[in-house]
C-alpha positions in Angstrom: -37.4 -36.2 -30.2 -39.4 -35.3 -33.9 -37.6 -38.4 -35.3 -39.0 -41.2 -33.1 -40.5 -43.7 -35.9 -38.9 -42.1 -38.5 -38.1 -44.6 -41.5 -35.1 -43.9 -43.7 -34.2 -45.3 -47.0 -31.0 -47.7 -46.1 -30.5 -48.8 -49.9 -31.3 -45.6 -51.5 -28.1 -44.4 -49.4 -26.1 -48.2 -50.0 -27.0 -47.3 -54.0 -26.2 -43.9 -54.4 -23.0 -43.8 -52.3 -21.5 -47.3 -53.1 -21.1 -48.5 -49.6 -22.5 -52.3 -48.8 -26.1 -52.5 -47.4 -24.1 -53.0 -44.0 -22.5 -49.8 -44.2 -25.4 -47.7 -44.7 -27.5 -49.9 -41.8 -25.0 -49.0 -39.6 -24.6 -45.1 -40.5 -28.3 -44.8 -40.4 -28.4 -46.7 -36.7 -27.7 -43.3 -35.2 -30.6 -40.7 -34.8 -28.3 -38.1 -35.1 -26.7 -39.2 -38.1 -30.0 -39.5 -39.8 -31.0 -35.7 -39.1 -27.4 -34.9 -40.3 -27.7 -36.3 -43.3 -31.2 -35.1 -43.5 -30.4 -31.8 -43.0 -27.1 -31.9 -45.5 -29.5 -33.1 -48.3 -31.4 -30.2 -48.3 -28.8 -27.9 -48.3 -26.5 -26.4 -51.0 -22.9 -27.2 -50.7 -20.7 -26.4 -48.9 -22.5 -25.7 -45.7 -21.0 -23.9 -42.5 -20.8 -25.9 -39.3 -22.5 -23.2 -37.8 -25.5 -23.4 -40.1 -25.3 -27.4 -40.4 -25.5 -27.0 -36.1 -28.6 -24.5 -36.1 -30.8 -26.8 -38.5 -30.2 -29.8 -37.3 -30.8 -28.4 -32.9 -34.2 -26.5 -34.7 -34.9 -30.3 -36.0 -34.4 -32.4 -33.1 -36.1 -30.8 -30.0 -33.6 -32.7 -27.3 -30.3 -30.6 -28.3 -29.6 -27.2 -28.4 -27.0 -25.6 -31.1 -24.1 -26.2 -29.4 -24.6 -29.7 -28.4 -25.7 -30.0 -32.1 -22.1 -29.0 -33.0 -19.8 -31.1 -30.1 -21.5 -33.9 -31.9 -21.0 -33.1 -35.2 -17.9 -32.3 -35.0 -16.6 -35.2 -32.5 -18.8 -37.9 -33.9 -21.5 -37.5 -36.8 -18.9 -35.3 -39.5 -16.0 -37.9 -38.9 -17.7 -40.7 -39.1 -19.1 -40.0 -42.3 -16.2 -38.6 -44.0 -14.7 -42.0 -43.0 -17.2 -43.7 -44.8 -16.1 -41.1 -47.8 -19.9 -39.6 -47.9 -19.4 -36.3 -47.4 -15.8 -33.7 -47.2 -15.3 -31.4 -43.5 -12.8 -29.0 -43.0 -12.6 -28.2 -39.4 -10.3 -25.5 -40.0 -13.0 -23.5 -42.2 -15.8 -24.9 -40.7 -17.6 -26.3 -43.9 -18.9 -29.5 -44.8 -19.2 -30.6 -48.7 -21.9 -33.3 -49.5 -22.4 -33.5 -53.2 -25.9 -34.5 -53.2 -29.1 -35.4 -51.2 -28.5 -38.8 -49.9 -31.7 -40.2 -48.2 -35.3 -40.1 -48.5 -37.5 -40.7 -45.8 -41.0 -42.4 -45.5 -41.7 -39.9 -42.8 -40.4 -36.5 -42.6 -38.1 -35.3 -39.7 -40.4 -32.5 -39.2 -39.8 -28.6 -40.4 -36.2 -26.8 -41.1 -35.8 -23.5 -40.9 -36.6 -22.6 -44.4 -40.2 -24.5 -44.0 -39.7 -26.8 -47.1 -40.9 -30.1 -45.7 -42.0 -31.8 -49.2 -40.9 -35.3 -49.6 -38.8 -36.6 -52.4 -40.4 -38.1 -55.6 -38.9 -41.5 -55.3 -40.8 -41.9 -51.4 -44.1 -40.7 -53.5 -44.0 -43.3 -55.9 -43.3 -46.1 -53.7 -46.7 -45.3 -51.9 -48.4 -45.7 -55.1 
């Protein structure tokens, strides 16, 4: 998987969505939920469940677009709704996050539109 060592930021998530430092550890326990939310941050809202499916397979190698979706929309979408991070309406097939929500130390590898650039906050923590 293109995510193996992959760091992400646990209290820039806690701080920007107002959950405990507990919260976002456990959100960000799950691979999948990382790419999720990796791939929802670089996306303008809302996104389509079919798009939001085909980004995240084309960024981790081990699923393919439709087990991408069975587990967004059975685990990852729920789950993060719950924790009030993001709106999904199965019904229409979109998902509403109102703003990147993690940076990472290491990028998850390339999305489809090729931008790869990390975020300004993980560049001036290296300083």
């Amino acid at each position: 998987m293109v995510v193996a060592g992959s760091v992400v930021d646990i209290e820039r998530l806690a701080q920007v969505t107002n959950c405990s430092i507990e919260a976002a550890a456990t959100l960000l326990g799950s691979s999948r939920t990382r790419i999720a939310l990796r791939v929802l941050s670089r996306c303008d809202p809302p996104v389509s469940l079919d798009r939001l499916a085909a980004d995240v397979a084309a960024v981790d190698d081990e699923r393919t677009r439709a087990a991408a979706r069975i587990t967004l929309v059975h685990a990852t979408l729920p789950k993060l709704e719950d924790y009030g991070l993001l709106e999904y309406d199965l019904r229409s097939g979109t998902v509403h996050l109102s703003g990147p929500l993690v940076a990472l130390e290491e990028p998850l590898g390339t999305l489809p539109d090729g931008d790869d650039r990390e975020s300004s906050d993980v560049r001036d923590r290296r300083r």
